[in-house]
N, C-alpha and C positions, 0 to 999 in steps of 0.2 A: 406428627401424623398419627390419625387414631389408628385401633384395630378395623374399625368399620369404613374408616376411609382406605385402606388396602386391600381391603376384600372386595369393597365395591369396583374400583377400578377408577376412580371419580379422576385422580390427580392424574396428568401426566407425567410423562417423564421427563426430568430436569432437561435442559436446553443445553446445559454444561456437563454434558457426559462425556466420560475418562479419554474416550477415542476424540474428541473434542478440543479437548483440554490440551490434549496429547499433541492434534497437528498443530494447532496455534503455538504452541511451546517452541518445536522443533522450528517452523516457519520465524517463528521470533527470533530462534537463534542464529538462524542462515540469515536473516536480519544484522542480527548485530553482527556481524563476519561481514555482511557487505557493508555496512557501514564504515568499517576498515579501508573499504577501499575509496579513494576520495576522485572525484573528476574535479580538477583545479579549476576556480571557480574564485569568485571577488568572495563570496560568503563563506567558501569553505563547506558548506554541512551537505551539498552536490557527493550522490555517493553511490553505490550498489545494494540501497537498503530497502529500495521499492519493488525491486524482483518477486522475490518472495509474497510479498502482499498482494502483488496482480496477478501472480500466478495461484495464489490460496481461492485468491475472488471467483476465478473462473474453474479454477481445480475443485473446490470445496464449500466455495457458498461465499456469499458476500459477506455476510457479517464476521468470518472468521479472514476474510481480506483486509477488510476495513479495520481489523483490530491490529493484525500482524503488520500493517503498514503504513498504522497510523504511530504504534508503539515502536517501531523500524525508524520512523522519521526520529523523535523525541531521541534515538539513543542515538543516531548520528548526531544531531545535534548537541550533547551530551557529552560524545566525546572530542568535540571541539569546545566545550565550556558557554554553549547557548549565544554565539555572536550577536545574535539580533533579539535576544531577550527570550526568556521563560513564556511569555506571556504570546509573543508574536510566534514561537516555535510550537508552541499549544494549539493555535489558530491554526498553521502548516499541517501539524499531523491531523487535525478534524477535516483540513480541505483533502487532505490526502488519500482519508479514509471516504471521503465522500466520491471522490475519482475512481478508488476501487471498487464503490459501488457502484457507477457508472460503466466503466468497465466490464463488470460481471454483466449487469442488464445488459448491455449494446453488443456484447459477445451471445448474448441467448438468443439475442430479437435479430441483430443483422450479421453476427459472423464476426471470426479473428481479424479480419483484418478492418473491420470498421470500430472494431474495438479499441485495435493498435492506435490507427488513427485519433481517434478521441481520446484517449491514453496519452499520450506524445501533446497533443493541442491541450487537455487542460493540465496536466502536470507542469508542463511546458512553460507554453504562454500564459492560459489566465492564473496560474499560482505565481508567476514573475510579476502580478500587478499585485501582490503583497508588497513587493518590494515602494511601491508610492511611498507607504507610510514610513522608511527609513529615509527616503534618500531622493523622492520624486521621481518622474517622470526618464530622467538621467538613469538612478538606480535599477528602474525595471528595463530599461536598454542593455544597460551593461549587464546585468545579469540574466537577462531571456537565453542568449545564443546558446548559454552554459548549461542554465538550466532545460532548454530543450535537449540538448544533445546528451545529456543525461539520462531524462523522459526517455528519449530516441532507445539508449540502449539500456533500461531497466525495463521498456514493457514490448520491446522485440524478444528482450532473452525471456520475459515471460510466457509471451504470446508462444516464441520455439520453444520450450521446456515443457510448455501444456501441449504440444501439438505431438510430441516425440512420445509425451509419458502418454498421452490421450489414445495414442496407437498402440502401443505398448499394452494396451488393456487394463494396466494399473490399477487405473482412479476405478474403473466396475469390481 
């Protein structure tokens, strides 16, 4: 950056500044903490590690959700050794990050609890039809109930945790 491009004012400012950097961090590590905790499940990688990410979505901004709980997904998965492959757990955390974005939107436009609701339905159900390409039609049965009830209480304790700290005055 020149001297003339500081003076003028031209560039803005980085998109990854330090208070930025800072909640994703912290958010990533209550991440990998809930990932510790597993809801038993035929997969295994059903965890407490999407908390953090729906709550960053609607607490912080969407893309700082989408990062924390798509990187959230990867390290539970990770610390079960990838069950269902590198490649399909890569496709998980990009749907994952994409629910957090949804998430955030549906929480601005119609409110926490149509939020929850879409939260719970696609973490839920439509990421259980991942399951097709291991194991068919069979696989995404067995594995829906688990992975709703999952959903169910990773984006309730989000939805309560933003509703408490929201009051709280915190986040202003």
């Amino acid at each position: 950056m020149s001297h003339m491009e500081m003076e003028s004012g031209d560039l803005q400012p980085s998109i990854w500044s330090a208070k930025r950097v800072a909640v994703i961090a912290i958010f990533i590590a209550l991440s990998a903490v809930g990932s510790l905790i597993k809801i038993p499940s035929p997969v295994g990688t059903i965890g407490l590690d999407s908390a953090p990410g729906f709550f960053v979505a609607i607490a912080f901004g969407a893309m700082e959700g989408m990062a924390v709980i798509g990187i959230g997904h990867l390290l539970t998965a990770a610390v079960v050794g990838f069950p269902l492959s590198i490649p399909i757990h890569l496709f998980i955390a990009v749907q994952m990050a994409l629910w957090a974005l949804a998430f955030h939107w549906i929480e601005k436009k119609m409110g926490i609890v149509a939020a929850t609701i879409a939260g719970i339905f696609l973490n839920g159900v439509v990421s259980s039809l991942t399951m097709i390409f291991m194991g068919g039609w069979g696989a995404v049965v067995g594995v829906m109930p688990f992975l709703v009830i999952g959903s169910a209480v990773n984006v309730v304790l989000a939805a309560i945790a933003f509703k408490a700290v929201n009051a709280s005055n915190l986040l202003r």
